[in-house]
C-alpha positions in Angstrom: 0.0 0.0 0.0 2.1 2.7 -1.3 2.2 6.2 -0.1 3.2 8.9 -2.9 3.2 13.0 -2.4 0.9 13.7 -5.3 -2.6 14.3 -4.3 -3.8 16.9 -7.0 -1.9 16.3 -10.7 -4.1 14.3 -12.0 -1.5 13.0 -14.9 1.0 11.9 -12.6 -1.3 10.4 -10.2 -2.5 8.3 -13.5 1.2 7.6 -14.3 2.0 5.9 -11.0 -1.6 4.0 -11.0 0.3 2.7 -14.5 3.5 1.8 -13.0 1.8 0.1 -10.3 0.2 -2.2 -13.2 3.4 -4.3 -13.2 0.8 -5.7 -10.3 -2.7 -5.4 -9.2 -3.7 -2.6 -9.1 -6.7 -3.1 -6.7 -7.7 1.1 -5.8 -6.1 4.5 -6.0 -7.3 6.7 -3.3 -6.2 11.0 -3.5 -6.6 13.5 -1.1 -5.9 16.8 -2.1 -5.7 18.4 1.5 -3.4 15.7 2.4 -1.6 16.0 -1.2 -0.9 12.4 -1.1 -1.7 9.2 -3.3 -2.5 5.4 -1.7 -2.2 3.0 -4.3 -3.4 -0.3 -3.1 -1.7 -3.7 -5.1 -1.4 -7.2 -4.6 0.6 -10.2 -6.3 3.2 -12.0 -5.9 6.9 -11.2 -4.6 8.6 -10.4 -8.3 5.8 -8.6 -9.4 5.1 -6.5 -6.3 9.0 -5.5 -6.4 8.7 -4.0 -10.5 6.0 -2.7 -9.5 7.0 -0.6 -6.3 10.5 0.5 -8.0 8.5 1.5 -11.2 6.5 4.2 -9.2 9.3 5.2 -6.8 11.1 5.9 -10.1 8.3 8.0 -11.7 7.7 9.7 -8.0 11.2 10.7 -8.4 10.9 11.7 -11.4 7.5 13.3 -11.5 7.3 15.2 -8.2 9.3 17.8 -6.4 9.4 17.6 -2.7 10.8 21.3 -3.0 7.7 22.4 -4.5 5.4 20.1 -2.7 2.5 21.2 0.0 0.4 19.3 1.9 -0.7 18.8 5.4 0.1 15.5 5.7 4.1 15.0 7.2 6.3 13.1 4.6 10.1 12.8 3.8 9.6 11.4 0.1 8.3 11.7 -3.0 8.0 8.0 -2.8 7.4 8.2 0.9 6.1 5.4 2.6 6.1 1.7 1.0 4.7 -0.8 3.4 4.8 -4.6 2.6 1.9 -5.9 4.4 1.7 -10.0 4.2 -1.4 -11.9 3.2 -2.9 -15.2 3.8 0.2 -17.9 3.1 2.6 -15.4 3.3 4.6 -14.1 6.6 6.0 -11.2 8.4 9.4 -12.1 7.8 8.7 -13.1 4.3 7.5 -9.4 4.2 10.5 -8.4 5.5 12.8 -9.7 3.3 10.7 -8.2 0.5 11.0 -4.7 2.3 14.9 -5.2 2.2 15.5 -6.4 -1.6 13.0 -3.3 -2.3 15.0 -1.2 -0.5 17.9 -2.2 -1.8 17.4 -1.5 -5.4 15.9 1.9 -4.6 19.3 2.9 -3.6 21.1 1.1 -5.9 18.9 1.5 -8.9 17.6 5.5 -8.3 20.0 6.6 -6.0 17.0 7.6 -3.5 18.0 7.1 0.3 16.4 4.4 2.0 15.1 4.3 5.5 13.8 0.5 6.9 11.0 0.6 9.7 8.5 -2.1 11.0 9.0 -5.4 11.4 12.4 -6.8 12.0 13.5 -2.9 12.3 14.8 -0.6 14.9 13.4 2.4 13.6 9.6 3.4 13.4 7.9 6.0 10.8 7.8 7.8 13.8 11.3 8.3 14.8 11.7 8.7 10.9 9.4 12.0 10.6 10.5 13.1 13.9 14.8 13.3 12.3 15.6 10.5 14.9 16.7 8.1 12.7 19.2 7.9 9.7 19.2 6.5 6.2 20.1 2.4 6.1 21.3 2.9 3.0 22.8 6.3 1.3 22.5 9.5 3.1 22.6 11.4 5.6 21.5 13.7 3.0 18.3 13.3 1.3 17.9 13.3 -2.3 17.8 16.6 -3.9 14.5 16.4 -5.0 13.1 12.7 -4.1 14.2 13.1 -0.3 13.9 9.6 0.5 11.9 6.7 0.9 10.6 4.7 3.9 10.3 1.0 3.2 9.0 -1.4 5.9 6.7 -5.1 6.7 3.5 -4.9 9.1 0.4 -6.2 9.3 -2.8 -4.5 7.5 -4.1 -1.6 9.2 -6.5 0.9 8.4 -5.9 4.2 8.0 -9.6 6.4 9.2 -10.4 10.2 9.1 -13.2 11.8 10.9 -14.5 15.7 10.1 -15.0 17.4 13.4 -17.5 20.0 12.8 -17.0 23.3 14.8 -14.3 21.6 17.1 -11.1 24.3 17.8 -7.2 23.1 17.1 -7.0 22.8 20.4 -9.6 20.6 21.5 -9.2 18.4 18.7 -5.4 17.9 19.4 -6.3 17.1 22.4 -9.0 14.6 21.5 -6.3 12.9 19.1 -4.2 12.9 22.4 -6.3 11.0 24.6 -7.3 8.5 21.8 -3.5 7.4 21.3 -3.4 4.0 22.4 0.7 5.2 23.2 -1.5 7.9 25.8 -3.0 5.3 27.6 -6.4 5.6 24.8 -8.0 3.3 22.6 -5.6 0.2 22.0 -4.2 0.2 18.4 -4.9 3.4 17.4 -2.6 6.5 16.2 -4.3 9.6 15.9 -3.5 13.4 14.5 -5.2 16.3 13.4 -4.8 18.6 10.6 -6.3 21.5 9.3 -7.3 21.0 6.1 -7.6 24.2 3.5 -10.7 25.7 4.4 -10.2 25.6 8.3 -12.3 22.1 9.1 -10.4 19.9 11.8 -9.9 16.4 10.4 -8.8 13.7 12.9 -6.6 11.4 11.2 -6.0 7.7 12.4 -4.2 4.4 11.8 -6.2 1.4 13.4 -3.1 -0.7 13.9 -5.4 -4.0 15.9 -8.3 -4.0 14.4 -9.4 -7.0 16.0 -9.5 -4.5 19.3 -10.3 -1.1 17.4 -12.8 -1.2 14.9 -13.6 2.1 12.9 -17.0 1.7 14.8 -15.5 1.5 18.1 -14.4 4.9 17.4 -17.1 6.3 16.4 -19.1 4.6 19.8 -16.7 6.1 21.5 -16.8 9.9 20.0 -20.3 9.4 20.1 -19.6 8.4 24.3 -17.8 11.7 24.6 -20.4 13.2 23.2 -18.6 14.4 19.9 -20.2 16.0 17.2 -19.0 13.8 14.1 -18.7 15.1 10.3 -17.9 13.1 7.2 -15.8 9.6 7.9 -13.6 9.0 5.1 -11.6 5.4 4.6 -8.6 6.1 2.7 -6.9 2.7 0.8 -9.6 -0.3 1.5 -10.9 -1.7 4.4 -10.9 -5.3 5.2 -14.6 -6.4 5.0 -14.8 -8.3 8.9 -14.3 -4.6 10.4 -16.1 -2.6 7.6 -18.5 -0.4 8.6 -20.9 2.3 6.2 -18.1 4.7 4.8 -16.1 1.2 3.6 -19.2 0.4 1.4 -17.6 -0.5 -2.2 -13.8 -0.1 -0.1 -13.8 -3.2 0.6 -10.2 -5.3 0.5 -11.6 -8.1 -0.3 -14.3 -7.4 -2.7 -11.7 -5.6 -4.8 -9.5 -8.0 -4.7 -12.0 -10.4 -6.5 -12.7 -7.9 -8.7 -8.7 -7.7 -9.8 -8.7 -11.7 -10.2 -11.9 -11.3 -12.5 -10.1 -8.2 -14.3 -6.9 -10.3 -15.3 -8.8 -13.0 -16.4 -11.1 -10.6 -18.5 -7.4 -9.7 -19.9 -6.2 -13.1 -20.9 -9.4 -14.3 -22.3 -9.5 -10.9 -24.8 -5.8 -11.6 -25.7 -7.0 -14.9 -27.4 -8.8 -12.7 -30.1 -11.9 -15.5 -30.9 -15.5 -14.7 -30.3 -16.4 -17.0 -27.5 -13.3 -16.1 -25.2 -14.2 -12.2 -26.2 -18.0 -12.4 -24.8 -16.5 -14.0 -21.3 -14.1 -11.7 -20.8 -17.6 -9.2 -21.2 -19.3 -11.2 -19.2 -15.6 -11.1 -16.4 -15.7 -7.3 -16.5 -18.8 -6.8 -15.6 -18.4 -9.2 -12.8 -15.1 -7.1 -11.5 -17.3 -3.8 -11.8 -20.4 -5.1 -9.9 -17.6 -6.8 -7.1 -15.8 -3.7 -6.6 -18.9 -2.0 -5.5 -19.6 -4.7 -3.0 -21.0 -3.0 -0.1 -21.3 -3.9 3.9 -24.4 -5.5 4.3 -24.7 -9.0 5.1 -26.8 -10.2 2.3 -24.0 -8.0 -0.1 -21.2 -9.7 1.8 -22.6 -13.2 1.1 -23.3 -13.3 -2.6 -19.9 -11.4 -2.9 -18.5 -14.4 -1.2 -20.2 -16.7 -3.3 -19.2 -14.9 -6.6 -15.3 -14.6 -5.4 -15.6 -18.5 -5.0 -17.6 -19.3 -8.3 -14.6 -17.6 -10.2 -11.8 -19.8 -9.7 -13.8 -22.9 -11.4 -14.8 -20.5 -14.2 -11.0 -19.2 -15.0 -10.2 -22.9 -14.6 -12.6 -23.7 -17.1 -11.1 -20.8 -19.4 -7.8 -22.2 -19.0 -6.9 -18.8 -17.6 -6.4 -19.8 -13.7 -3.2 -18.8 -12.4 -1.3 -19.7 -9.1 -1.6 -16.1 -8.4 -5.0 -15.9 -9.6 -6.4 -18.7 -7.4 -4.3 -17.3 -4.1 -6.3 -13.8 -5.2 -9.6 -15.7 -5.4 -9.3 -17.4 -2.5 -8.0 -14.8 0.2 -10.9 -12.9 -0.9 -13.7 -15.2 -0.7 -12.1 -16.5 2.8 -11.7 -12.9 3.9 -16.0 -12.1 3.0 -16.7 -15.8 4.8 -15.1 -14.5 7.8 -17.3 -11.4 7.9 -21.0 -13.1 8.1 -21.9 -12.8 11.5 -24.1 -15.7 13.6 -27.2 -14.2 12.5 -26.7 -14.9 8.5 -24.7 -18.4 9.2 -28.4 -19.4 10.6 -30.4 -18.1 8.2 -28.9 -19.0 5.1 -27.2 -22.7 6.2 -27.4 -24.0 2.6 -25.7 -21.7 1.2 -22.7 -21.0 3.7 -22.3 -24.9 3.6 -22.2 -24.5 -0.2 -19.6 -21.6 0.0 -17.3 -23.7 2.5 -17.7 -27.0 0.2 -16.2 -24.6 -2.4 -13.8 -23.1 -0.2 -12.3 -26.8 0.5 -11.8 -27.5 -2.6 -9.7 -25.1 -3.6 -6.6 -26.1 -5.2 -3.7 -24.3 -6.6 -4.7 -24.2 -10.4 
C-alpha cells in the first residue's frame, strides 16, 4: 500500500496507478488536502517489487518535494512503501521483500532508504520526527526525491473523521487522549490537521483492528459526546471490520474484482469470439464486485461470486497460481465477515460456499 506525495496532478497520479500495473492494481485513493496518493496492489513477490520501483522511479521523477505542500508529514516523493503480508505469506517473508526493495531503490535510483516495521529498529515515527538515519545512502536526502521509507507490518487501516466546529485545540487534544501510546483506545494512532478551508480532520491508523474497529471509534466519540462530520476510509478496508463509509472499499471485494479483471485480460488476448464475450461477461463481474457493499446479504453473494470464479477461470484455462491465491483470500476474507445471524439463516448456502472453499486447489 504505497504512499506517494501527489494528491492533485491528475497525470501523474494516472502515471503511478500505470506503473503500479506491473501488479494489481486493486484502488487508487487521493486527497488533495493531504496531497498524497494510496495505491493499493497485490501479487506475488517479483511482481510487487517491478512494481514498487516502477512508481518510486516515476515519483522521483514526477514530483518535487521542494515544491510540494500538503498537510500530511512526509520525507519522500515516494514516501512510505509498506509490505503488508497476506494469507500464506509471513512477516518475515515481508520483511525480506521490504529489504531487496529497498535495496534496489538505492542502488537503482540513488533515493536514500530508511527501513522501519518489522524486524527494524526504527519506526515512521522516529523517521518523521529526524531520529533516525538512512540504512542505505545519506545522511543527506535526495535533492528532489528526499527519501523513501520501506518497511513489513500487518494491515491496518488508516480512518479520518470531520469534526464540525471543534477548535485546534480541542481536537489535538481529542487525538491525544485516543493514542493508544497515551493510555487511549488500543491500536490506534491519531492526528489532526487543518485541512484548507479551516475544518479539523482527525486522522487515524487502526493498527489492531481485532481491538479497534472504525466503529469503536465512532461509539466512543459518540460516548464523549462528539459531534462527528464526514468519515472517510482512505486505501480499502478489510470487510470483517467494515462499517458504512467502507461500502464498495472493501479489500476483499476488490480483490475479486482484480482476479476477475486479469482474467477478462487473458481471455481478450485470445482474439476468438467465445473467449471475447466471457471476458464481457468477467468485467462486468469485476465492476459489480468492486462496489460490493457492507451488508450482510451484499457480503454473502460477494463471497459466493469470489468462490464461483476460480472454477470458471479454470474452465477458461486462464487460472493462475496467483490468480487462485487472489480468489481465495478474498472469498475467505468475505466468509469471515457473516456474522451468527446470516450463518443461521442462510445454512445452505454458507455450507455450499465452505464445500467450495475446500476445494480449492492451486490451479
Amino acid at each position: 500500500m504505497p504512499n506517494f506525495s501527489e494528491g492533485t496532478r491528475t497525470e501523474v497520479i494516472a502515471e503511478l496507478a500505470g506503473a503500479a500495473a506491473h501488479a494489481h492494481v486493486i484502488d487508487v485513493d487521493a486527497d488533495a488536502d493531504h496531497n498524497r496518493v494510496v495505491i493499493s496492489l497485490v501479487g506475488h513477490e517479483p511482481h510487487v517489487v517491478k512494481a514498487l520501483l516502477a512508481c518510486a522511479q516515476v515519483a522521483m521523477e514526477r514530483i518535487d518535494l521542494r515544491e510540494h505542500r500538503g498537510v500530511h508529514p512526509r520525507v519522500g516523493t515516494a514516501d512510505v512503501l509498506p509490505i503488508v503480508p497476506l494469507e500464506g505469506a509471513s512477516l518475515a517473508d515481508a520483511h525480506e521483500v521490504a529489504r531487496a526493495l529497498g535495496e534496489r531503490i538505492w542502488t537503482e535510483l540513488n533515493v536514500p532508504v530508511y527501513f522501519y516495521g518489522h524486524g527494524e529498529v526504527n519506526t515512521l515515527a522516529d523517521i518523521r520526527a529526524g531520529r533516525a538515519r538512512p540504512a542505505l545512502g545519506g545522511p543527506e536526502p535526495h535533492t528532489s526525491a528526499g527519501a523513501v521509507c520501506v518497511g513489513a507490518r500487518h494491515p491496518l487501516l488508516a480512518f479520518n473523521i470531520i469534526l464540525p466546529g471543534m477548535e485546534s485545540r480541542d481536537a489535538r487534544g481529542l487525538a491525544r487522549s485516543l493514542r493508544e501510546s497515551a493510555g487511549g483506545l488500543r491500536g490506534v494512532q491519531a492526528l489532526v490537521f487543518e485541512l484548507n478551508d479551516g475544518r479539523m480532520q482527525l486522522s487515524m491508523n487502526l493498527f489492531r483492528l481485532d481491538e479497534t474497529p472504525p466503529s469503536a471509534i465512532v461509539a466512543e466519540l459518540e460516548r464523549r459526546g462528539v459531534t462527528i462530520g464526514s468519515q472517510h476510509v482512505i486505501g480499502l478496508c478489510p470487510a470483517n471490520v467494515a462499517n458504512e463509509p467502507a461500502a464498495g472499499r472493501l479489500f476483499e471485494a476488490r480483490l475479486a474484482a482484480a482476479a476477475a479483471r486479469r482474467g477478462a485480460e487473458l481471455c481478450a488476448a485470445r482474439g476468438d469470439g467465445e473467449n471475447a464475450r466471457l471476458a464481457g461477461r468477467l468485467e462486468r463481474e469485476a465492476a459489480e464486485l468492486a462496489q460490493t457493499g457492507v451488508g450482510q446479504n451484499a457480503l454473502l453473494i460477494a463471497a459466493e461470486r469470489a468462490a464461483a470464479l476460480v472454477p470458471v477461470l479454470r474452465v477458461a484455462g486462464v487460472l493462475t497460481d496467483e490468480l487462485r491465491s487472489m480468489l481465495d483470500i478474498a472469498a475467505r476474507g468475505l466468509r469471515s465477515a457473516l456474522v451468527a445471524d446470516t450463518l443461521s439463516r442462510h445454512t445452505a448456502r454458507v455450507d455450499a460456499l465452505d464445500r467450495r472453499l475446500a476445494a480449492v486447489q492451486p490451479g
